[in-house]
VOZA-718276 format. One record per atom (N, C-alpha, C, O): x, y, z. Coordinates in pm, whole numbers, padded with zeros to 5 digits, always signed. Atoms other than C-alpha are relative to their C-alpha. Last residue first. Layout:
REM VOZA-718276
XYZ;...
//
This chain:
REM VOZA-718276
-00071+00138-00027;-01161-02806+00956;-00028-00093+00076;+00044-00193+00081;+00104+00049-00016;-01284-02443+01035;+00001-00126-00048;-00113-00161-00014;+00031-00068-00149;-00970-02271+01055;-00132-00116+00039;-00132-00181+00143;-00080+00080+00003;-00914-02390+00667;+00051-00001+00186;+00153-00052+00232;+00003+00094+00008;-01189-02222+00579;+00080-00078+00054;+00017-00182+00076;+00155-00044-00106;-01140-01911+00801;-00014-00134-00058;+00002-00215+00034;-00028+00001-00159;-00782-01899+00641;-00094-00072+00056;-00052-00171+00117;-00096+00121+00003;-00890-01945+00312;+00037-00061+00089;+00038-00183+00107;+00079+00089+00058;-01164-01643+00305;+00091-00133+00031;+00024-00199+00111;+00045+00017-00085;-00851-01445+00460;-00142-00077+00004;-00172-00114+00117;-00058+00091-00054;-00646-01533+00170;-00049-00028+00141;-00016-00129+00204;-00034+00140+00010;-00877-01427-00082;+00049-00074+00102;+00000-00185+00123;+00114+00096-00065;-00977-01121+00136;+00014-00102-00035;-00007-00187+00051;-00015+00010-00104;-00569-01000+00082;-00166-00083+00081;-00170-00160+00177;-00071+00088-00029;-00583-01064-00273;-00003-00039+00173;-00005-00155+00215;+00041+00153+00017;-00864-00878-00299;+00108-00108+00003;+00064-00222+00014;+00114-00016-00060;-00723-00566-00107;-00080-00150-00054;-00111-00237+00026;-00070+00044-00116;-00375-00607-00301;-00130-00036+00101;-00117-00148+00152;-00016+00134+00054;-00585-00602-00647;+00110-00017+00164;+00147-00134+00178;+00128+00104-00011;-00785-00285-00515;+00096-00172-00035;+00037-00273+00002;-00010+00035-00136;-00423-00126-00475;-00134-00056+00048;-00151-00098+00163;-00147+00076-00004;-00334-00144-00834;-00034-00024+00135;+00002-00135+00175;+00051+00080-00008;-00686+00087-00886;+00108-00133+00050;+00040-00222+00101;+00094+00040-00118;-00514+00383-00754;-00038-00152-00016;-00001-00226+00075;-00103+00024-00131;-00214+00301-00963;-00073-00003+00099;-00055-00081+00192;-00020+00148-00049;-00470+00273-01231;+00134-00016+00083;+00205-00116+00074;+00107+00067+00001;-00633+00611-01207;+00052-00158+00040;+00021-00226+00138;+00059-00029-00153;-00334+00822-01181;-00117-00099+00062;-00126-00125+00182;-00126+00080-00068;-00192+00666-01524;-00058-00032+00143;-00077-00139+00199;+00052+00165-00043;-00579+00708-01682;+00082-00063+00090;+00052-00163+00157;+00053-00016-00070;-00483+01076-01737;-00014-00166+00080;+00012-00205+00194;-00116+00060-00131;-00247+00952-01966;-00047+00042+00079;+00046+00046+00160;-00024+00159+00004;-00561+00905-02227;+00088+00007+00160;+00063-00055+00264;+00070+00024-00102;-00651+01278-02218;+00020-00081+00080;+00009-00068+00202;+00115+00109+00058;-00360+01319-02470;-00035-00002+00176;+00037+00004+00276;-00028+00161+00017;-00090+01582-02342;-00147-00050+00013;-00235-00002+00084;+00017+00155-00059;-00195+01935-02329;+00019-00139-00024;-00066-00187-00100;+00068+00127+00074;-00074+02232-02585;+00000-00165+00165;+00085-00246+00202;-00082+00111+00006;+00033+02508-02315;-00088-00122-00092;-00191-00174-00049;+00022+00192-00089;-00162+02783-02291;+00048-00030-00046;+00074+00031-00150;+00118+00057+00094;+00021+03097-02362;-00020-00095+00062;+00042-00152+00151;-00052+00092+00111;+00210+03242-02058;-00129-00060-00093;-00246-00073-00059;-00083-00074+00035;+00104+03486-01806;+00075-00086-00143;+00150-00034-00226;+00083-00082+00071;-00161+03259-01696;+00053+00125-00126;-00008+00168-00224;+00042+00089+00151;+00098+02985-01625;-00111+00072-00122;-00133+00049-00241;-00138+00025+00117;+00302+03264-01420;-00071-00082-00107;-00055-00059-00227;-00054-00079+00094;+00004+03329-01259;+00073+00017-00105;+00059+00068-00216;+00127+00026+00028;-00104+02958-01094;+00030+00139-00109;+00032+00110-00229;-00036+00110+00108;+00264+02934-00995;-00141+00005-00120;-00131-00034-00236;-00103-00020+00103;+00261+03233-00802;+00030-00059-00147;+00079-00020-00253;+00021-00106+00095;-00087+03146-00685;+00080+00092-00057;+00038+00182-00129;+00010+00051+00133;-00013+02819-00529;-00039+00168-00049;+00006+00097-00139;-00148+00049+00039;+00126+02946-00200;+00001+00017-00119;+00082+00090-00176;-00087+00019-00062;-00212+03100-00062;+00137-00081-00128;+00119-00083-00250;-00028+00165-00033;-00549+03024-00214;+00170-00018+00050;+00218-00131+00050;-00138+00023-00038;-00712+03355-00225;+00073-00099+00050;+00074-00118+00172;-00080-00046+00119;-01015+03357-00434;+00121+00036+00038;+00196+00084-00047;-00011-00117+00007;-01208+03100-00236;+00109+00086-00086;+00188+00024-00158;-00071-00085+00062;-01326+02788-00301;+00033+00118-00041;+00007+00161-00154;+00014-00032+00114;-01484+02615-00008;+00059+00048-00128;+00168+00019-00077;+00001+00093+00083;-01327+02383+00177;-00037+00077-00055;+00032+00073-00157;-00101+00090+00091;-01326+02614+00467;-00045-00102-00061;-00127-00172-00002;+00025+00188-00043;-01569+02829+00503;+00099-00050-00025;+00156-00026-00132;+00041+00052+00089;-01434+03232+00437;-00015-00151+00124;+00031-00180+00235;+00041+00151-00034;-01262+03466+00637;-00100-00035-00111;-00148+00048-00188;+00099+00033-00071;-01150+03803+00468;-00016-00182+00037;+00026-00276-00031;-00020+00038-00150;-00783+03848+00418;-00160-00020+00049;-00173-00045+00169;+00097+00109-00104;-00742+03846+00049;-00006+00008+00115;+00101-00045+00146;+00080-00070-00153;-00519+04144-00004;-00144-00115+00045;-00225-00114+00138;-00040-00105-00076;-00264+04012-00211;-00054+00019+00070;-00008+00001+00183;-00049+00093-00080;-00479+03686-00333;+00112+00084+00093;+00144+00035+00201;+00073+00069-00095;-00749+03923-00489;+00086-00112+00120;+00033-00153+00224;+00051-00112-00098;-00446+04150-00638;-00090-00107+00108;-00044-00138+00218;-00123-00062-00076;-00272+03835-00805;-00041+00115+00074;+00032+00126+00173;-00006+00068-00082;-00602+03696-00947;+00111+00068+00116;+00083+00099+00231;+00078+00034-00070;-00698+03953-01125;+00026-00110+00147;-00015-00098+00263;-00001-00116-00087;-00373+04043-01265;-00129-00014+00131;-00112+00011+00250;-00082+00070-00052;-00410+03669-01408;+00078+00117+00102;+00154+00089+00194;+00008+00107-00070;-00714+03700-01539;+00112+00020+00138;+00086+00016+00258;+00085-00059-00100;-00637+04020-01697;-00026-00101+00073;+00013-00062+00183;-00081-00108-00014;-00312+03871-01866;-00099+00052+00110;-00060+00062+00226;-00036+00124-00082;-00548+03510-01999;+00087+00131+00111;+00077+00084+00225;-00080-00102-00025;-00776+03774-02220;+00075-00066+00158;+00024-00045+00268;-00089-00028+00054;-01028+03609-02371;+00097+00081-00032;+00124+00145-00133;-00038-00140+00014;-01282+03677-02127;+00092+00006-00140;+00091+00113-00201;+00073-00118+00027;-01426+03344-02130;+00008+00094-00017;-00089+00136-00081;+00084-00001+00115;-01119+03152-02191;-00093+00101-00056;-00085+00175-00155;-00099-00068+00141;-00932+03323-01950;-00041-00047-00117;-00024+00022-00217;+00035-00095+00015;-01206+03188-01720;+00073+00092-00072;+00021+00196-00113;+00142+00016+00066;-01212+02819-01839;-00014+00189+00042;-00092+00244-00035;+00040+00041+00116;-00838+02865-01748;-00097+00037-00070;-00086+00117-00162;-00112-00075+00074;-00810+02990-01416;-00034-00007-00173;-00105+00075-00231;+00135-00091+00057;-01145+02750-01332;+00153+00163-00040;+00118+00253-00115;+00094+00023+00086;-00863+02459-01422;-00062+00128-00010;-00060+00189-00117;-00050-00003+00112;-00588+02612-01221;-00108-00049-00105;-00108+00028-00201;-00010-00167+00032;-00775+02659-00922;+00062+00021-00143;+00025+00119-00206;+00145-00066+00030;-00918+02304-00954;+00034+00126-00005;-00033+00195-00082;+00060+00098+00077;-00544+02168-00989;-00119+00062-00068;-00132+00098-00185;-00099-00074+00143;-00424+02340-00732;-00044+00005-00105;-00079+00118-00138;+00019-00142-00069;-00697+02217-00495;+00071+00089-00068;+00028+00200-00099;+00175-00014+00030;-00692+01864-00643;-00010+00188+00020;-00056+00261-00068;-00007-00017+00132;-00267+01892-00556;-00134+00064-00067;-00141+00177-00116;-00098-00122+00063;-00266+01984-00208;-00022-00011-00166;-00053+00090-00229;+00084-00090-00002;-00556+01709-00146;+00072+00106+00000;-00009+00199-00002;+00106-00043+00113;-00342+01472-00303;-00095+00067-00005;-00162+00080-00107;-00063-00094+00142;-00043+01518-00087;-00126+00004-00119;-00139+00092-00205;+00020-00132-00040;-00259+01455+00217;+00067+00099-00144;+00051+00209-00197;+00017-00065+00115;-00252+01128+00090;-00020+00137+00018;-00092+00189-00068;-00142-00004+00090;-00056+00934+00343;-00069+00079-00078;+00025+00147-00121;-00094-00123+00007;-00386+01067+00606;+00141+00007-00083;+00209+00109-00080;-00122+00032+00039;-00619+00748+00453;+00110+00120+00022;+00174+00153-00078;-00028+00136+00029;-00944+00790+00552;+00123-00078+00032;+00143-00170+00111;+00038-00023-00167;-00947+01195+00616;+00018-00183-00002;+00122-00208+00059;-00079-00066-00092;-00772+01226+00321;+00013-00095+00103;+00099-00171+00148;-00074+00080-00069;-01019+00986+00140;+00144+00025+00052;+00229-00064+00061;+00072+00131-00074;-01295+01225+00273;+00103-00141-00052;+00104-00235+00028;+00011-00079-00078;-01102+01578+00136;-00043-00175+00104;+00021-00214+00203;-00167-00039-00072;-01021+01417-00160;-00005-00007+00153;+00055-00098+00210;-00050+00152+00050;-01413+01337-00289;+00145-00014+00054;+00160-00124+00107;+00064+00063-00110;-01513+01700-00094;+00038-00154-00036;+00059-00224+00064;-00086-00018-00146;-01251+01861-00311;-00067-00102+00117;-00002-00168+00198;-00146+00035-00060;-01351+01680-00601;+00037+00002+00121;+00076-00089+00194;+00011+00139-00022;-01703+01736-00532;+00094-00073+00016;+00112-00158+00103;+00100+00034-00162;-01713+02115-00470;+00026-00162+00007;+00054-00206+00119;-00130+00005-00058;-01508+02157-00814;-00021-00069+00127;+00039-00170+00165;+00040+00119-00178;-01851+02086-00965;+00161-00007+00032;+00225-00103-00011;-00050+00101+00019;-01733+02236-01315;-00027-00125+00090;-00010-00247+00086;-00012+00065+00122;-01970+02517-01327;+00076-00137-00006;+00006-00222-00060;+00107+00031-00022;-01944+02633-00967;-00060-00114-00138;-00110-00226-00127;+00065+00084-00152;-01601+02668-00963;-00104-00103-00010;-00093-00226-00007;-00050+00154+00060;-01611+02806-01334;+00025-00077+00083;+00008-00194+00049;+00148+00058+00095;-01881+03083-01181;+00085-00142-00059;+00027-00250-00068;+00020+00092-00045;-01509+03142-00962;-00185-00084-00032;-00238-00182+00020;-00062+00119-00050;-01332+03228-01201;-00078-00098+00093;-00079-00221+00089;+00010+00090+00097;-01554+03452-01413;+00073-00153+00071;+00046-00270+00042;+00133+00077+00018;-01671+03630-01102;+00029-00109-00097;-00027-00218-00080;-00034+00052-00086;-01255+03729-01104;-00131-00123+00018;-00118-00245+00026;-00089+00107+00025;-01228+03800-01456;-00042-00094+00124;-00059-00215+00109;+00012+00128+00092;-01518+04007-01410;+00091-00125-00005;+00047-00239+00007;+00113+00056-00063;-01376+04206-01145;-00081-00095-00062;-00103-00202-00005;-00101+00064-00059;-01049+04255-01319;-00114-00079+00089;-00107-00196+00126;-00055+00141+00152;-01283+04408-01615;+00083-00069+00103;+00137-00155+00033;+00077+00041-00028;-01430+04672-01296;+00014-00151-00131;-00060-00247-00154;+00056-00091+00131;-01121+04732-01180;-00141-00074-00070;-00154-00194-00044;-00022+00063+00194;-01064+04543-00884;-00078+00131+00020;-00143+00203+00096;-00105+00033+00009;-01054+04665-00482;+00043+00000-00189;+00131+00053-00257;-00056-00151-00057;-01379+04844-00438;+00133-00071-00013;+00191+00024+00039;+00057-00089+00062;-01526+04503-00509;+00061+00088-00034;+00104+00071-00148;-00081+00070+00118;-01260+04292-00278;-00073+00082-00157;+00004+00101-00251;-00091-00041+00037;-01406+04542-00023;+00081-00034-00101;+00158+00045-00156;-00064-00127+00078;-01728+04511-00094;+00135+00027-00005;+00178+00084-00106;+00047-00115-00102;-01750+04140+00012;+00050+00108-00082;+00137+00103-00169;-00091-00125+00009;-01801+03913-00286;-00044+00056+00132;-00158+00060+00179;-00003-00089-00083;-02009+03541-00250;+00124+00115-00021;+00236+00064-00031;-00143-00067-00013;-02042+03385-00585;-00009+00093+00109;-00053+00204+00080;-00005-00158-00022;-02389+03143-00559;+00198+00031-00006;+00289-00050+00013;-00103-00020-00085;-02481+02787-00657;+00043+00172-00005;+00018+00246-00100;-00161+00046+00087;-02806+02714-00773;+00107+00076+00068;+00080+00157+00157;+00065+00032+00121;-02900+02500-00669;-00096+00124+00043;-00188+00105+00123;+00135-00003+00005;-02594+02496-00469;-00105-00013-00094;-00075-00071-00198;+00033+00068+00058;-02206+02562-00433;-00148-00024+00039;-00171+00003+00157;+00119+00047-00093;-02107+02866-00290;-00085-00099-00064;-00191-00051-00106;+00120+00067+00118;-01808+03022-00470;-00056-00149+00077;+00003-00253+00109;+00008+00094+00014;-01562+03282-00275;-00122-00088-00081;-00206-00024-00145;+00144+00057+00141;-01491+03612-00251;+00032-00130+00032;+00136-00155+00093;+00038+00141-00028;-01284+03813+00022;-00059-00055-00122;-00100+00022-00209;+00020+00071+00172;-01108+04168+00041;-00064-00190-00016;+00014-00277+00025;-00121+00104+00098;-01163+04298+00362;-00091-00043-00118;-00206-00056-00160;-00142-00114+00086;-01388+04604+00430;+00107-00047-00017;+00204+00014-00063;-00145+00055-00116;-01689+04378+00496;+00111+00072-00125;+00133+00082-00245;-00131-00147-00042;-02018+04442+00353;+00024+00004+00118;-00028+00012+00230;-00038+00027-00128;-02121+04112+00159;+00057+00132+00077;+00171+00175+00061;-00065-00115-00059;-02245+04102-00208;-00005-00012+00146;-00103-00073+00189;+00075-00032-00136;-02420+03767-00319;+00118+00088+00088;+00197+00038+00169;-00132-00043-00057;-02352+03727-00657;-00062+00077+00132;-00144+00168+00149;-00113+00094+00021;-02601+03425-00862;+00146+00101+00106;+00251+00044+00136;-00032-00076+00157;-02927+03603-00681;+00188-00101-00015;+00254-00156+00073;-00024+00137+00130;-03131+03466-00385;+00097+00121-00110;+00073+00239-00136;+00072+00074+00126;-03167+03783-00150;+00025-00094-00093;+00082-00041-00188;+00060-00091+00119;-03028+03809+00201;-00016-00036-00140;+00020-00148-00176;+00156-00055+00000;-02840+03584+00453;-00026+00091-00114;+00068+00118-00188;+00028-00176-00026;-02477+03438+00328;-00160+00029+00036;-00239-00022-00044;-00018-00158+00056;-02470+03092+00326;-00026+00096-00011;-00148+00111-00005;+00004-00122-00048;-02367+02814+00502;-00013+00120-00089;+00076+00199-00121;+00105-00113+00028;-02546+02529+00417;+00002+00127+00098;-00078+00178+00178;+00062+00017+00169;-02239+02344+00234;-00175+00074+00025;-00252+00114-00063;-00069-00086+00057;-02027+02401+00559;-00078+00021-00108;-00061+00133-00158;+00032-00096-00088;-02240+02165+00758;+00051+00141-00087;-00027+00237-00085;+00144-00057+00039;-02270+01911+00496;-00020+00094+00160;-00116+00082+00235;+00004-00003+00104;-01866+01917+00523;-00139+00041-00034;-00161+00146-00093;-00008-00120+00002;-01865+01892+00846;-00020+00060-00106;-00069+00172-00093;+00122-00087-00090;-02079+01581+00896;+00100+00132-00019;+00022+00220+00019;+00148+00003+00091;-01856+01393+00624;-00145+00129+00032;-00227+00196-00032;-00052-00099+00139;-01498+01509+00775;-00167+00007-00068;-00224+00106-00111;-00010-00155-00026;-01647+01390+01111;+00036+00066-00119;-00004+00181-00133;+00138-00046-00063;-01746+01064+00985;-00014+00177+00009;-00084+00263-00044;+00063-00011+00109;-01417+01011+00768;-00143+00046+00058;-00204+00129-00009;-00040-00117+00025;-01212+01067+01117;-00115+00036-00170;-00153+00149-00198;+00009-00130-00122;-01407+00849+01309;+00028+00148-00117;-00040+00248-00141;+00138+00010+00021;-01435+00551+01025;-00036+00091+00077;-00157+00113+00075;-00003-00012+00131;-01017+00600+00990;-00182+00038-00048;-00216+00109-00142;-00019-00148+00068;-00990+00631+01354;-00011+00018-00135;+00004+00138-00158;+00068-00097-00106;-01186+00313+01440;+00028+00142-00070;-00046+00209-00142;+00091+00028+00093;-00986+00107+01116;-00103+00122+00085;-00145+00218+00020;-00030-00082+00081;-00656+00249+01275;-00140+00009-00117;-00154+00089-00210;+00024-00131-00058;-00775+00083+01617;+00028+00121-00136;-00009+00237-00118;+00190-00102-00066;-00904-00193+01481;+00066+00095+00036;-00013+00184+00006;+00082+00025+00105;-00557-00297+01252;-00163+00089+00007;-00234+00165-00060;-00045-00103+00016;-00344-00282+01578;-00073+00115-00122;-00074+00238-00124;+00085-00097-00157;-00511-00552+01693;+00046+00127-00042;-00029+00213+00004;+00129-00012+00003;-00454-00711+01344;-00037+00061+00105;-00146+00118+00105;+00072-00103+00093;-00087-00597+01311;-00151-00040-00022;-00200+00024-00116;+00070-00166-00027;+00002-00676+01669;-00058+00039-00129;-00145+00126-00127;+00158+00000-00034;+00084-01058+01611;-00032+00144+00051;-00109+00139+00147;+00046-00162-00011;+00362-01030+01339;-00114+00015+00114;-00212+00078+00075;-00141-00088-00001;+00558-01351+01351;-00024+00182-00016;+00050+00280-00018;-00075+00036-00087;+00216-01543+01428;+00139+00079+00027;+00177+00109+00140;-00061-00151-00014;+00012-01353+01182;+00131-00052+00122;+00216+00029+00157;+00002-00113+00154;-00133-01644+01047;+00065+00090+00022;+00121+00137-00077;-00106+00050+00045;-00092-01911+01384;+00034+00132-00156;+00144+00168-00197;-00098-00074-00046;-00365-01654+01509;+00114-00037-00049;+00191+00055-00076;+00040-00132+00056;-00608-01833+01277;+00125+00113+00071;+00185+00193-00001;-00039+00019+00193;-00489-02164+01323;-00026+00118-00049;+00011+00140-00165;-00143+00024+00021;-00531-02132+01672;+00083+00026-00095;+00197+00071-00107;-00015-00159+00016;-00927-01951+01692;+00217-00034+00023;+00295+00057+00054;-00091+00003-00106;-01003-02304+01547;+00050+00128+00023;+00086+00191-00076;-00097+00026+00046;-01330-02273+01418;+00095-00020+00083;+00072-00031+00203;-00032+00137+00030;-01685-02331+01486;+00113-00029-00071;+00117-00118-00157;+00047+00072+00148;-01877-02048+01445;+00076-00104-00024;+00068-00161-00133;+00131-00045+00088;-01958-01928+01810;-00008-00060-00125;-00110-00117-00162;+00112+00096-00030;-01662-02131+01946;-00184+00009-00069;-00271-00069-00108;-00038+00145+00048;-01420-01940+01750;-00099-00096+00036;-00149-00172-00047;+00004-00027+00163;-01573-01587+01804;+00041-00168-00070;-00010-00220-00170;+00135+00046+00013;-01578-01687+02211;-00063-00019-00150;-00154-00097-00179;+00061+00178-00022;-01197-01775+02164;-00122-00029-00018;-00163-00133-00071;+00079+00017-00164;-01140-01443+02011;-00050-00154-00031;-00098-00225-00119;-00052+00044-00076;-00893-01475+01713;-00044-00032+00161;+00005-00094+00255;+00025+00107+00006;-01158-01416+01475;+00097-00076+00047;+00104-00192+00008;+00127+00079-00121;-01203-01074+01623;+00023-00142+00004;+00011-00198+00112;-00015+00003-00150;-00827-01020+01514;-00122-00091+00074;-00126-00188+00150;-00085+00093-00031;-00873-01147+01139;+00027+00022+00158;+00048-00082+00220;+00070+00105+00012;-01215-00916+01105;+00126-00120+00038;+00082-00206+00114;+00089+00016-00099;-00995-00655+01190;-00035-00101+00036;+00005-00159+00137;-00092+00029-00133;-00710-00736+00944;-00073+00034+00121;-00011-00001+00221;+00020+00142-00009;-01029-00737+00678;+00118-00041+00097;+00107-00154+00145;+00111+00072-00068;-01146-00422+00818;+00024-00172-00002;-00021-00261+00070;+00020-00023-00177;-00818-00240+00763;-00075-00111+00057;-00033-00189+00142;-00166+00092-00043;-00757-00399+00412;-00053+00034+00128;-00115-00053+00188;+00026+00158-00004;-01093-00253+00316;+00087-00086+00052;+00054-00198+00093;+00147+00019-00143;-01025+00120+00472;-00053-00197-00015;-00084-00276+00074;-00066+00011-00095;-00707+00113+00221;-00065-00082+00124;-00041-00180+00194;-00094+00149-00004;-00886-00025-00061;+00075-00015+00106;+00114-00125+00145;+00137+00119-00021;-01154+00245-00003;+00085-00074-00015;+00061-00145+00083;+00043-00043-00135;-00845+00538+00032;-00147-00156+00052;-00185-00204+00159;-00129+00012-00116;-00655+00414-00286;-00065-00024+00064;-00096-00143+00063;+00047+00147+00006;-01004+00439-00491;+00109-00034+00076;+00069-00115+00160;+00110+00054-00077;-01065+00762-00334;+00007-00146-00023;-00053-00230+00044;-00059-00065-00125;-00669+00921-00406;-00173-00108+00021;-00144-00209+00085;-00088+00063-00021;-00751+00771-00773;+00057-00007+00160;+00130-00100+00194;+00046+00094-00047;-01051+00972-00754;+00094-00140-00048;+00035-00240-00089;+00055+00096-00101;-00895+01215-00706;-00045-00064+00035;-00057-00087+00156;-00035-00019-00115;-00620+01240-00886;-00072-00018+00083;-00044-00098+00172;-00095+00199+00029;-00753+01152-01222;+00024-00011+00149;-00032-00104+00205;+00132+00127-00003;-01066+01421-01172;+00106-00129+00044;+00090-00232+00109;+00060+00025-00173;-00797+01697-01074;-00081-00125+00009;-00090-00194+00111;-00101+00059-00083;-00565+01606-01391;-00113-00020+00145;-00132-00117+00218;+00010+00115+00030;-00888+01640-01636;+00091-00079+00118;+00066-00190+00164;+00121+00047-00025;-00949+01962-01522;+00022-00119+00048;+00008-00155+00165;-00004+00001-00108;-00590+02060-01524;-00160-00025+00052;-00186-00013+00172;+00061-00101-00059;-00508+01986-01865;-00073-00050+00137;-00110-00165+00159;+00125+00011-00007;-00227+01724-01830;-00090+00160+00005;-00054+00254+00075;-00021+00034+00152;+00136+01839-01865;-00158-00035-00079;-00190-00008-00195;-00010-00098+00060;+00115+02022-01497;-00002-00020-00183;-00005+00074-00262;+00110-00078-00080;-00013+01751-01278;-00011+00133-00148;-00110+00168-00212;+00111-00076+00079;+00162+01506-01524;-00073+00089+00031;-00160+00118-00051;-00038+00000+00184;+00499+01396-01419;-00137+00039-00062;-00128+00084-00176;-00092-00114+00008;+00427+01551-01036;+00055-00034-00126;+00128+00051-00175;+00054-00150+00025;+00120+01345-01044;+00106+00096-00016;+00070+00199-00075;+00119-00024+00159;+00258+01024-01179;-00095+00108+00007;-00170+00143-00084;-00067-00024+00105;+00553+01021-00891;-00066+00050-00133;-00025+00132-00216;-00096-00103-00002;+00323+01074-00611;+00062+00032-00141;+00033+00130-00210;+00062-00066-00010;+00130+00788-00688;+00060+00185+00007;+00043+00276-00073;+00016-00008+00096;+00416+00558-00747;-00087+00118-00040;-00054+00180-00141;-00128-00061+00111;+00476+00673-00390;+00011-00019-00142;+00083+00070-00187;-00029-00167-00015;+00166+00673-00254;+00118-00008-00072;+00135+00046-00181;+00083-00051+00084;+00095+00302-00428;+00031+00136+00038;+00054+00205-00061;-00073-00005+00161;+00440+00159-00298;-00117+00081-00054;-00070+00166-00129;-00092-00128+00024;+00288+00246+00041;+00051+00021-00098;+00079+00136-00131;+00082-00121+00000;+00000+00000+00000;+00086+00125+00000;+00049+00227-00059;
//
């Protein structure tokens, strides 16, 4: 399972940036979710191998609870050890789940409309997923742009809302919380999606330069609070890198296809996960004798 973060690793930092960045966030994460469910399955089935070391668990169905411990014999902590990472793994995904639809109905009081103005004399914006989904601005980020820098900016994050960014992150975000080796893939998704609605909004404007001034003021004086997870218009580190690409022509993208790399390294670790119930299916037979 660790060989998969690190192959994993390797095939986003050879394509995060060669891939268009739509296509990269989708590969990623749900390569990062099919990881994270193969992980959580392995857990349960080195669970399920502890309980079935209890004597009363043996007598209940009629095995030998000997032959079953004899299995791990030169390792015997990694099934007890197994529940407690399976506990925090079904703890920590709980709480990520319940915050998440806590965060998703926060929004602004006052009238329905797609830009929901805010007055606060920091600079802030963000994009409020829904039906239908809203662009929160406080005046000051307003009163900040020009009023074509201000567009750019609505334009970015309407491509938020437009692409379902919301799902990625929240698809990441839960097998994070699952699986904490992947923390690197919820840095990336998050790049990734800012760099995509970057894009789709230098499209719309056609004019990749204002975009990209746009962005660089809103992430200067960003300082209003915001939800977290949502997508707001100051994203910290990444928005040097996120400029510079704006500042440059687009880049011809590599075939959709190698998207698929990210995908089956996740899947690489479903075939350790069935291998591993095969042998515990085998066990249990062969326990029961």
């Amino acid at each position: 399972m660790f060989g998969h973060v690190v192959w994993s690793v390797i095939a986003v930092r050879l394509l995060a940036d060669r891939l268009a960045p739509g296509a990269a966030a989708r590969a990623v994460a749900w390569s990062a979710a099919v990881a994270a469910i193969g992980s959580t399955v392995s857990l349960a089935l080195f669970a399920a191998h502890a309980a079935a070391e209890v004597p009363f668990a043996g007598r209940a169905l009629g095995w030998s609870t000997r032959i079953v411990a004899h299995d791990t014999a030169s390792q015997p902590w990694v099934p007890w050890l197994s529940i407690g990472l399976l506990a925090a793994a079904v703890g920590s995904v709980s709480y990520r789940w319940m915050r998440q639809r806590h965060l998703l109905r926060l929004l602004p009081s006052g009238p329905a409309g797609p830009v929901v103005p805010v007055p606060d004399a920091t600079a802030g914006a963000f994009a409020v997923p829904g039906r239908p989904g809203r662009v929160v601005v406080t005046t000051g980020m307003r009163d900040l742009l020009t009023d074509r820098r201000f567009e750019a900016l609505l334009a970015h994050e309407r491509a938020h809302l437009a692409e379902r960014h919301h799902r990625l992150v929240r698809v990441t975000e839960l097998a994070v919380a699952a699986r904490p080796a992947l923390w690197w893939a919820g840095r990336h998704v998050d790049y990734l999606d800012e760099r995509a609605a970057d894009e789709r909004a230098a499209a719309a404007l056609g004019d990749r330069r204002t975009v990209a001034h746009a962005i660089g003021t809103a992430a200067l004086a960003g300082t209003a609070p915001h939800p977290a997870g949502l997508h707001a218009a100051s994203v910290g580190g990444i928005v040097p890198r996120r400029v510079s690409h704006l500042l440059r022509p687009r880049p011809a993208a590599l075939p959709r296809v190698l998207a698929v790399i990210p995908v089956l390294v996740g899947l690489s670790s479903l075939v350790w996960t069935g291998e591993a119930a095969l042998d515990l299916v085998q066990l249990f037979a062969a326990a029961g004798r």
